[in-house]
N, C-alpha and C positions, 0 to 999 in steps of 0.2 A: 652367702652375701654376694652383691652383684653393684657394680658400679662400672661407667665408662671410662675412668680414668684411675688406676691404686698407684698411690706415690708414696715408696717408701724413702722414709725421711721427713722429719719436720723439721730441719735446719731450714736457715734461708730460701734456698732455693726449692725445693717441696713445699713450703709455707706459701711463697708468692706465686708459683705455680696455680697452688688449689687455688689463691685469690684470684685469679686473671681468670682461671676456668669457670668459677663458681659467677663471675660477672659477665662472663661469655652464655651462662647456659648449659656450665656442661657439669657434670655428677664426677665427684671423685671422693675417695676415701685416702686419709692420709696416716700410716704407721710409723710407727716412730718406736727406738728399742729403750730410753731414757724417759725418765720421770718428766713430766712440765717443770719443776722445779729446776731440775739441772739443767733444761733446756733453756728455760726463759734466763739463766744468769748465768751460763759462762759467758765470760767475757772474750771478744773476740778483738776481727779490725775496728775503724770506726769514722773510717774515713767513703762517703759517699759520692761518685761522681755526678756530674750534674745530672746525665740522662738516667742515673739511678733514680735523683731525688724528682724529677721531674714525672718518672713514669711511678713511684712511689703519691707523689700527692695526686697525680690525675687518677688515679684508681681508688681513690678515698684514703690513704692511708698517710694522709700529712699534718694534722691537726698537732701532735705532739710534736712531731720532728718540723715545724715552725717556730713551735715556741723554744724546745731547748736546742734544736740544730745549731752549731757554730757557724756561717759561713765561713770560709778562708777565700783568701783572691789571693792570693799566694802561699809558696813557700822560702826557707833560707836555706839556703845551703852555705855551710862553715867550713873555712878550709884555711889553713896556713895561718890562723888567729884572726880570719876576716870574715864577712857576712859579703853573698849575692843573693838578692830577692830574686825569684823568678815572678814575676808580676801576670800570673795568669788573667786578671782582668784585664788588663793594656793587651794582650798579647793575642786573648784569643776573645773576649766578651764573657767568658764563661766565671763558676768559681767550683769550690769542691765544699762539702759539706761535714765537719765533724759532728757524729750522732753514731753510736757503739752499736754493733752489731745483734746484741741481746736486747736493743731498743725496737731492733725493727722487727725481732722477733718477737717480742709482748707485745709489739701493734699488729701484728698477723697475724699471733694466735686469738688475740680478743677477737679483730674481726670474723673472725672462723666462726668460735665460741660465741660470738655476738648473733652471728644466722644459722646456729644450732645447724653446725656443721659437723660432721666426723672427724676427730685427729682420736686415734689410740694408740696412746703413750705406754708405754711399757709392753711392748709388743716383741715378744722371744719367739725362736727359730724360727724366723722371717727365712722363707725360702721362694725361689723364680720356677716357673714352668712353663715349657708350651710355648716358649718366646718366637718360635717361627710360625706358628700358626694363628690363625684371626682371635684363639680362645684364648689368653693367656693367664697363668693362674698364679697367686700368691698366697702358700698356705702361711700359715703361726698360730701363735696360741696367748691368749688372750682371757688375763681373768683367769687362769686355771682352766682352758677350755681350748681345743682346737678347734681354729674355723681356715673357711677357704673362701677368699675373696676374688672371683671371676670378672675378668674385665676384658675390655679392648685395646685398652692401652697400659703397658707399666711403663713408670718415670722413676729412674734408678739415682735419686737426690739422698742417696745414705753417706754419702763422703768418701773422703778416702779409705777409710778401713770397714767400706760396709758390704756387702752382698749380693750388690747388684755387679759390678763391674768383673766379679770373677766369674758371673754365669754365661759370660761370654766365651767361646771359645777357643783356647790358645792360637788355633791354627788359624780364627780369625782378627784377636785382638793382635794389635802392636803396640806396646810399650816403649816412650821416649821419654829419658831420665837423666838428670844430670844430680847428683847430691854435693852442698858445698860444705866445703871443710873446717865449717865454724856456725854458732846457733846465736839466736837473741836469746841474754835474759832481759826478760821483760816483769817490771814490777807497777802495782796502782799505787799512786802513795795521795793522801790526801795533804795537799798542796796544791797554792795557785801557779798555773803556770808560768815560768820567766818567759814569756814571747805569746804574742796575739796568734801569730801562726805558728807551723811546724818546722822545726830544723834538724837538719842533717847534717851529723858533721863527721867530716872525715878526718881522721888523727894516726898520726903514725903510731898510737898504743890501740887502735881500733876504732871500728866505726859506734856512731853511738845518736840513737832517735829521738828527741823529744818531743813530744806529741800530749794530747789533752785527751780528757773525756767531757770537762766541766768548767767552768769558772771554779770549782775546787777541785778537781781532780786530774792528776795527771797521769798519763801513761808513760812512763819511761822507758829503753831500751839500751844493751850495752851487748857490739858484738864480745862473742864469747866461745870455746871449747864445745865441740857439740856433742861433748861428755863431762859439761861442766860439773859438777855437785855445788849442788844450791848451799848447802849447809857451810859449804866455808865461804860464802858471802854474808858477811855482819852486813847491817843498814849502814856504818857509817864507812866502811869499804866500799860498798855501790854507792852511797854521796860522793864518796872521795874522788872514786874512778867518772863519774858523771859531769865531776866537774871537770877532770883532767884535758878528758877526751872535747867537751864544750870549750875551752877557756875561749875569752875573748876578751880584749882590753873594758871594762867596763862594765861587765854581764858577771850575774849573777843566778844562780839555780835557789830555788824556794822549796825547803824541806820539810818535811811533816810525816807522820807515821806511814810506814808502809804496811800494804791490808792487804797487798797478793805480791805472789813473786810466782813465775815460772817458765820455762826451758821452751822455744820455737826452733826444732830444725828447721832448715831452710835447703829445699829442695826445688828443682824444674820439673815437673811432669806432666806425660800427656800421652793420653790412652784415646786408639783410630782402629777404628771409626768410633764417634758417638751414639752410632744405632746398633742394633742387632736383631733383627725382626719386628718383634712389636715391643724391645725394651729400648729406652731411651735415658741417657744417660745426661746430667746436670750438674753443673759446678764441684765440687771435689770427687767425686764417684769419676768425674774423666780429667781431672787438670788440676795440680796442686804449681803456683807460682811463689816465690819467694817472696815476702813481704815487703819488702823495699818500697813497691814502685803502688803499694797500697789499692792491689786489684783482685784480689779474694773474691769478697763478697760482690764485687763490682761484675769479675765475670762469670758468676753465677746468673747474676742477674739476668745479663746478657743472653746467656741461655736459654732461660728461662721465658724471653720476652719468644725468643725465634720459635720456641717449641708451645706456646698457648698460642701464636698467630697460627701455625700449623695444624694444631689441632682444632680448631675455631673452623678452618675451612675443612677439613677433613668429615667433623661430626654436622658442623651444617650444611654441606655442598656434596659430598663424597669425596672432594678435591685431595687429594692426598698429596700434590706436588712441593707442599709446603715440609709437608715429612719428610720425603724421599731426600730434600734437598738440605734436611737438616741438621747433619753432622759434617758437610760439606761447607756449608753456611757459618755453623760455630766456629768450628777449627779454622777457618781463615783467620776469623777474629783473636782467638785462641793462641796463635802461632804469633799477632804482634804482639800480643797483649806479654807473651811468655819472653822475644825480643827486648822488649820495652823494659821488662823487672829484671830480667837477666844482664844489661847495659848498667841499669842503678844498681844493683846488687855487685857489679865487677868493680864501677866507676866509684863507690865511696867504702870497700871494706878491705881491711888490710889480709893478704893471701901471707902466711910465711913462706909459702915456694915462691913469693915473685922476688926476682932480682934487683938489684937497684936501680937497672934500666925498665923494668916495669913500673916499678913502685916511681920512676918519673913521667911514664907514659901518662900514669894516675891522675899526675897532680897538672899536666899538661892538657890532659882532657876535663877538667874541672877549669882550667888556666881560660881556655878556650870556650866551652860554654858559659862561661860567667863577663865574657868580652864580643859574646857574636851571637845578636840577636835573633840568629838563624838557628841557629843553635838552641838557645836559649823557649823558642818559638816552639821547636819540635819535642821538648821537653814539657813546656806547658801541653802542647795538643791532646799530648797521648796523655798526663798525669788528670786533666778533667776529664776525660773521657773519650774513644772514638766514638762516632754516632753510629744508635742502635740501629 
């Protein structure tokens, strides 16, 4: 097999990858080690920043995510039994967009599937070769059959626990890692939302996220043990504790069956360079951000947009300066984006090592962003998005 672009992975970033190539002109084959099934419905983030949704519809892929997309122009942040809007429309023009992550993946795979394109799903011992030289190869086996797909470029979009980012060299990769000392549990429960937008609250029993998928469905979150056991959580102990952690004179939470529950460590990470000859590395394969600050799938994205302008001029011009400059490019972006969730992730969850001159720094720095619009300003900026 022969293509000019093998991207292993059909998560987000592999999926939109081949989309952006495939409308530039350029050949790729996409592997993936998971069934479409489990692909298309794990549920992931779902929260979109604007130049996501912007560079998602100008590429054809908005039809759906108009009609059920949520907009949000803000968020709440809860603290001390009070509510602060952060009013990202006043603030910066912009808004952010709730639409689930296994959405935009069934709207990438149909497109694919829609121009009888290649994705091969269930594709085992996915292995890298040749990565410093112009030929580079990706065997696996397929169907009960080994093959070998020869290209000119690999895009290593397997995530974090995939196969691209270890064939880099120790003596060349660097690894930057922070692990925090507590996880989400995160459950779907069919329920209308208590709140138009998303809130954050911060509580001295824990921090705790409520967030949507739908006008019926909502995504809840509850920090937690990042060796919780799901099994000694009843539904009506996560009710309890959801409401604890929320209270607010007046508010109330909407309850209804829970259909998922499950365990999000919460990590910083970030793996330099992004390149390695002619492998290229994309959204969790180089950079795992803690949930908080809702840029997962956002800087995947991002990724994604700098490395198809790169290869666009590379395969039509020979221009390659797009490449060379591109892990240099990411990671600037990368390092605020990691800033930015690391600040939310310190600023709304309870640490037990912090003292109680910490645990007032906490509420001092929430005191102060919810009173200074400057504040308040650089919070919106970075929560819609930095520009691609």
């Amino acid at each position: 097999m022969r293509t000019q672009v093998g991207i292993v992975g059909a998560g987000p970033a592999g999926l939109l990858l081949a989309h952006l190539l495939h409308r530039a002109g350029i050949d790729s084959v996409v592997l993936e080690a998971r069934s479409r099934d489990y692909v298309e419905n794990r549920i992931r983030a779902g929260v979109l920043e604007h130049t996501t949704e912007d560079l998602l519809i100008s590429t054809g892929l908005g039809a759906r995510l108009r009609r059920e997309g949520l907009p949000h122009r803000g968020v709440h942040l809860r603290f001390g039994g009070r509510d602060h809007r952060i009013d990202f429309a006043a603030l910066t023009g912009r808004h952010v967009t709730v639409y689930s992550q296994h959405k935009v993946v069934q709207d990438l795979i149909a497109a694919r599937c829609a121009a009888d394109l290649p994705i091969l799903f269930e594709a085992t011992d996915v292995a890298v070769h040749d990565l410093t030289t112009d030929r580079p190869r990706i065997t696996f086996r397929h169907a009960g059959a080994a093959h070998e797909l020869a290209c000119d470029i690999i895009a290593g979009c397997d995530g974090f626990h995939g196969i691209c980012r270890s064939a880099i060299p120790p003596g060349v990769l660097r690894i930057f890692e922070r692990v925090y000392p507590f996880a989400w549990l995160g459950i779907l429960a069919e329920a209308a939302p208590a709140a138009d937008e998303l809130i954050y609250a911060s509580h001295d029993r824990g921090f705790a996220l409520l967030s949507m998928r739908s006008p019926e469905l909502v995504r809840l979150y509850l920090q937690c043990a990042p060796d919780e056991d799901l099994e000694a959580w009843s539904d009506d102990r996560i009710w309890a504790e959801l409401a604890a952690r929320s209270a607010r004179p007046g508010f109330a939470l909407n309850q209804g069956p829970i259909v998922q529950r499950s365990l999000t460590p919460m990590r910083s990470f970030v793996a330099e360079p992004m390149r390695h000859g002619r492998l290229f590395l994309a959204g969790d394969a180089a950079h795992i951000v803690p949930p908080t600050g809702a840029k997962g799938l956002n800087l995947a994205v991002a990724d994604v947009a700098v490395l198809a302008r790169g290869l666009e001029a590379f395969f039509r011009r020979g221009d390659p300066a797009g490449l060379d400059a591109y892990s240099a490019t990411c990671l600037d972006r990368v390092w605020k984006v990691q800033r930015f969730s690391w600040w939310m992730t310190s600023m709304l969850h309870r640490f037990d090592s912090h003292t109680p001159f910490e645990r007032h720094m906490q509420r001092a720095e929430l005191d102060y962003l919810a009173g200074s619009a400057a504040a308040s300003t650089a919070l919106a900026e970075n929560y819609v998005g930095l520009p691609l």
